[in-house]
C-alpha positions in Angstrom: 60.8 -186.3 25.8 58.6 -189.1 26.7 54.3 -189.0 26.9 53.2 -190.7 29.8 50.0 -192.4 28.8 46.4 -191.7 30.2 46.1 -194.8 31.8 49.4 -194.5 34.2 48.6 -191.1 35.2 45.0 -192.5 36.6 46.4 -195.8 38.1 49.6 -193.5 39.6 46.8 -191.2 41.3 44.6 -193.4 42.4 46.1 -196.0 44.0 49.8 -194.1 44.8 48.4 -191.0 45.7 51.2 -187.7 45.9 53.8 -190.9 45.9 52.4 -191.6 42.3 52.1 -188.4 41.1 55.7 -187.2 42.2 56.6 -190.4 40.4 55.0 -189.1 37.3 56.5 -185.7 37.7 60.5 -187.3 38.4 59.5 -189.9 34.8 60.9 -187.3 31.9 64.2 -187.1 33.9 64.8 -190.7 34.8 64.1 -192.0 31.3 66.7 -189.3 30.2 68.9 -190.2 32.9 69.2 -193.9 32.3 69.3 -193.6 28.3 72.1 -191.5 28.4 73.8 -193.6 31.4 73.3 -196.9 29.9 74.1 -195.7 26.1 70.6 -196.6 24.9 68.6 -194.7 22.2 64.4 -195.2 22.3 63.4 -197.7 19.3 59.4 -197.5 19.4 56.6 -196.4 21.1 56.0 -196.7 25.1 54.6 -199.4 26.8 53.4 -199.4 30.4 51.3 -201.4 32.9 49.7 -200.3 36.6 52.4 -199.2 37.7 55.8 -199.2 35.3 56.5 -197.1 31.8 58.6 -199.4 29.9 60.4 -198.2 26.9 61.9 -199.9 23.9 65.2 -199.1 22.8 68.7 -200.5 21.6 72.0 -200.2 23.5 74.3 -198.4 21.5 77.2 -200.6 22.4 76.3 -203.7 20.5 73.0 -202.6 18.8 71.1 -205.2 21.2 67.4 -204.6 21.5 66.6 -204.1 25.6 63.6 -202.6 27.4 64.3 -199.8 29.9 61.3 -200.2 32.6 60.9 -197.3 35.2 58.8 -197.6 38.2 58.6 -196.7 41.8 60.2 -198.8 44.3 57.9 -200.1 46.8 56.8 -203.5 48.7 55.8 -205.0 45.7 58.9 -203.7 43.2 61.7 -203.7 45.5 62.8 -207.2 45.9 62.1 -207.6 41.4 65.9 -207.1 40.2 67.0 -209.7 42.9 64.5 -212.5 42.0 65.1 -211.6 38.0 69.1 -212.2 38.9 68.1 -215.1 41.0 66.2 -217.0 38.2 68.3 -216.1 35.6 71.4 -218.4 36.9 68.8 -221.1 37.0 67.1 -220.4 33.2 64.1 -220.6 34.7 62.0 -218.6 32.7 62.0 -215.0 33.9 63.0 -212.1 31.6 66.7 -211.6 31.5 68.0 -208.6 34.1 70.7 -206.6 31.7 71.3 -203.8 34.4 69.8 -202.1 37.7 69.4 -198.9 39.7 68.6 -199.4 43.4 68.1 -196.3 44.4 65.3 -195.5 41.3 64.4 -198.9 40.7 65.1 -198.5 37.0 65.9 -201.7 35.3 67.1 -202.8 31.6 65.6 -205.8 30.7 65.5 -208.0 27.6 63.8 -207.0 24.7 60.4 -209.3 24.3 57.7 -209.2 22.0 55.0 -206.6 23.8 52.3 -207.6 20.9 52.3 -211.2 21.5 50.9 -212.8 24.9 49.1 -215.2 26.5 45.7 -213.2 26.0 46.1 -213.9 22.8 46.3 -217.4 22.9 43.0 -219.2 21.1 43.9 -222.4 23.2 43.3 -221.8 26.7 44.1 -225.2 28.3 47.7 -224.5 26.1 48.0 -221.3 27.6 47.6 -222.7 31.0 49.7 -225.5 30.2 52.4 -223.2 29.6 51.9 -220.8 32.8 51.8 -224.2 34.8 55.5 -225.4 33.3 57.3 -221.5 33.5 55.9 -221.8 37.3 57.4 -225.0 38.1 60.3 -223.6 36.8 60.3 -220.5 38.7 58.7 -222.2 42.1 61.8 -224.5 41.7 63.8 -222.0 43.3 64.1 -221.4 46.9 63.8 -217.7 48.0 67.1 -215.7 49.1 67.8 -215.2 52.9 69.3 -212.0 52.0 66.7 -211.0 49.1 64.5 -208.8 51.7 61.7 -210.4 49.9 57.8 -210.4 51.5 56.9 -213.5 53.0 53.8 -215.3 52.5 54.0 -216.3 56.7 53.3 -212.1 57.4 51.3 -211.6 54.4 48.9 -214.7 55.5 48.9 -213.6 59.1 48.1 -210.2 58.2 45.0 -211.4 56.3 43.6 -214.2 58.5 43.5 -210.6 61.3 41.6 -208.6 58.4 39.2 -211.4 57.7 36.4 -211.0 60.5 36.4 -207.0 59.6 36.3 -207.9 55.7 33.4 -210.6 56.3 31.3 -208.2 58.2 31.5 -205.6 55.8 29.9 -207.7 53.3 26.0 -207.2 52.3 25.3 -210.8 51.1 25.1 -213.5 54.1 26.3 -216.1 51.6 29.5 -214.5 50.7 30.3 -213.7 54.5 30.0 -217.7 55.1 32.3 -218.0 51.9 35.1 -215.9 52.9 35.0 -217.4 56.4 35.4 -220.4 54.6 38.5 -219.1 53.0 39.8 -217.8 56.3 39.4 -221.4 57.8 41.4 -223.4 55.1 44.3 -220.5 55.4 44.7 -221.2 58.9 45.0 -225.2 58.2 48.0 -223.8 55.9 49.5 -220.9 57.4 51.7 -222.5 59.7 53.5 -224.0 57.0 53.7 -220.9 54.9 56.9 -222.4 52.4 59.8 -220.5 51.3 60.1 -221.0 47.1 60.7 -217.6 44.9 57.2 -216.9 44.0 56.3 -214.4 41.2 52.8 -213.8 42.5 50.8 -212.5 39.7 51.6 -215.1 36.5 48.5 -214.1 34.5 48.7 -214.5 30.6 49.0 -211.2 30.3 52.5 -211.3 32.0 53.7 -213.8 29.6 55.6 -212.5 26.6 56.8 -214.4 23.4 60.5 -213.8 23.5 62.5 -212.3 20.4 66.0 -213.9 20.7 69.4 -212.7 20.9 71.2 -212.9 19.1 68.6 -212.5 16.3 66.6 -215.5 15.5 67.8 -217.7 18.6 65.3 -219.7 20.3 61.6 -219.1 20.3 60.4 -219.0 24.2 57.5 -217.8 26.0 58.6 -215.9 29.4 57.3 -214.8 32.3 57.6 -210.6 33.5 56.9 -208.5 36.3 57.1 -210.5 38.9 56.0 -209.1 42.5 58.1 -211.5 44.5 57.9 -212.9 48.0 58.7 -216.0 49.8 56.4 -219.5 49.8 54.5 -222.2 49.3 53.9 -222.3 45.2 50.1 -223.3 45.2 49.6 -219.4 46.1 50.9 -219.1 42.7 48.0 -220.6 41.0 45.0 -218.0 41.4 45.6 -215.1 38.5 45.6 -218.4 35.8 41.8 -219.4 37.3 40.8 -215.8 37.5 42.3 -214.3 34.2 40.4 -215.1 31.4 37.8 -216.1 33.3 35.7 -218.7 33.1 33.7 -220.9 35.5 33.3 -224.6 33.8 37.5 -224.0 33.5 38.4 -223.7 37.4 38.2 -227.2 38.0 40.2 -228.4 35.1 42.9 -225.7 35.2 43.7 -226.4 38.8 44.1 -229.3 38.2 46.4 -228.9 35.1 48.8 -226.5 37.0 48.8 -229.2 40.4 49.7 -231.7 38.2 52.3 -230.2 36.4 54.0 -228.8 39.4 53.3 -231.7 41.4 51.6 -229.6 44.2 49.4 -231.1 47.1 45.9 -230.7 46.3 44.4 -229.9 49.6 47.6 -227.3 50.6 47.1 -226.0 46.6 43.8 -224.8 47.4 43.9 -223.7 50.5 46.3 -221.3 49.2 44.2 -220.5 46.2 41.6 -219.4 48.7 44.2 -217.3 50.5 44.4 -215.5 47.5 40.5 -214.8 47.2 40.8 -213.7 51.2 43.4 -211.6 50.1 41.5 -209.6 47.9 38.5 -209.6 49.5 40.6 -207.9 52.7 41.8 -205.4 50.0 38.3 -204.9 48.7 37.2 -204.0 52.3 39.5 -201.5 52.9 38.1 -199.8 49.9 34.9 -200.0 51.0 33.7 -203.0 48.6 30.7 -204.7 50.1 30.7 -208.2 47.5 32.9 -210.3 46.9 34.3 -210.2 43.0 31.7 -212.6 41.3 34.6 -214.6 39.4 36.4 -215.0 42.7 33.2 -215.7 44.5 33.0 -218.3 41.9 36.5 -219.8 42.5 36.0 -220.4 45.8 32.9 -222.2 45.8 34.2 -224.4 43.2 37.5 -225.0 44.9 35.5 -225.5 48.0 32.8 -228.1 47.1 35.4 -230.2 45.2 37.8 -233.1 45.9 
């Protein structure tokens, strides 16, 4: 038997509606299913995020620690196992794939250290530092033909037709000149939308300290839960200026993370404020009328810089 936490059942309603909640319902019997299947017995207590229940546990076999994640294959989830193969034959710094169910989506992954993140970094600019280099890695990669992966071409496309809508939904005349901003540096971009293996949301939360296997091999920091899709990697530098917020930081952190991956400035952000039109679109269709303050802020920093 497995609890499903608080948290999951709330995110799982509200944003998956029935979907989520039959996915709650079907979650006893696929983490029974795939223990007994891939001989695995439970080893601690459950972990979980938005939208996955991750479990801890060892496979029988060879007494290897593993993590069996269960989620609900969407846009967002399907094309996951694929990149994780994909960046694995390259080393690149993405959590080892062990096994995968397509039709559930279940995966076994490598067992990482859950308790010991990037939030919890005391030295930001390291922290960033070390996103910036796992992203080069990762961006390094060029996106599968055959992956079926989202591509940032639609996705900008879709958002540069939203953008009017989300704009005039907005109660502050400020922040409607902002986002149509945004909208204008996308469309300098979108033609040219790039096709690396992005992970999409590389926030220090998503970056675990690595255990080692066999026990005791190399100490790594590595990058999870990817939501893939195909392009240009200065979309990939938004979630390190928005998590952990903080306003002075914007300018030096993107210009840490162009550096490192050796990204054109001008393309870099104009991407980065794709990613602020992004959520603004989203926010719209939920019937936000401001702009989130710290991405407000991003944007105007980006924007009245060199």
């Amino acid at each position: 038997m497995i609890d499903i936490p608080d948290a999951l059942i709330a995110t799982q309603s509200k944003y998956n509606g029935a979907a989520g909640r039959a996915f709650l319902a079907a979650l006893p019997g696929m983490a029974a299913e795939f223990l007994e299947r891939w001989g695995l017995r439970r080893d601690g207590e459950a972990l979980y995020g938005v939208c996955a229940l991750v479990l801890p546990v060892v496979r029988v076999a060879d007494g290897r620690p593993a993590a069996l994640k269960l989620q609900s294959v969407d846009a967002e989830t399907v094309g996951e196992p694929v990149a994780l193969r994909v960046w694995g034959e390259t080393s690149a710094g993405a959590v080892g794939l062990l096994d995968h169910d397509a039709a559930s989506g279940a995966m076994l992954l490598e067992r990482l250290d859950g308790h010991r993140s990037l939030s919890g970094m005391a030295d930001v600019r390291e922290a960033v530092r070390i996103i910036a280099e796992l992203l080069a890695g990762l961006t390094a990669v060029r996106a599968p033909r055959s992956g079926g992966f989202r591509g940032l071409g639609e996705a900008a496309e879709s958002m540069l037709a939203a953008a009017p809508g989300a704009a005039g939904l907005l109660a502050d005349a400020a922040e409607r000149r902002l986002l149509a901003d945004c909208a204008a540096a996308v469309r300098e971009v979108a033609g040219e939308p790039g096709d690396r293996l992005l992970h999409w949301d590389l926030h220090f939360g998503n970056v675990l300290a690595g255990r080692g296997w066999p026990a005791g091999e190399g100490a790594r920091w590595v990058a999870i839960d990817p939501k893939p899709l195909a392009g240009d990697p200065g979309f990939e530098l938004f979630p390190a200026l928005a998590n952990r917020f903080d306003a002075e930081g914007v300018g030096w952190r993107f210009d840490l993370m162009t550096e490192v991956l050796g990204l054109d400035r001008a393309r870099a952000r104009a991407w980065t404020l794709g990613r602020v039109l992004q959520n603004a679109c989203w926010g719209a269709e939920g019937g936000e009328r401001r702009l989130v303050p710290e991405h407000a802020e991003i944007a105007r920093r980006l924007l009245g810089g060199e």
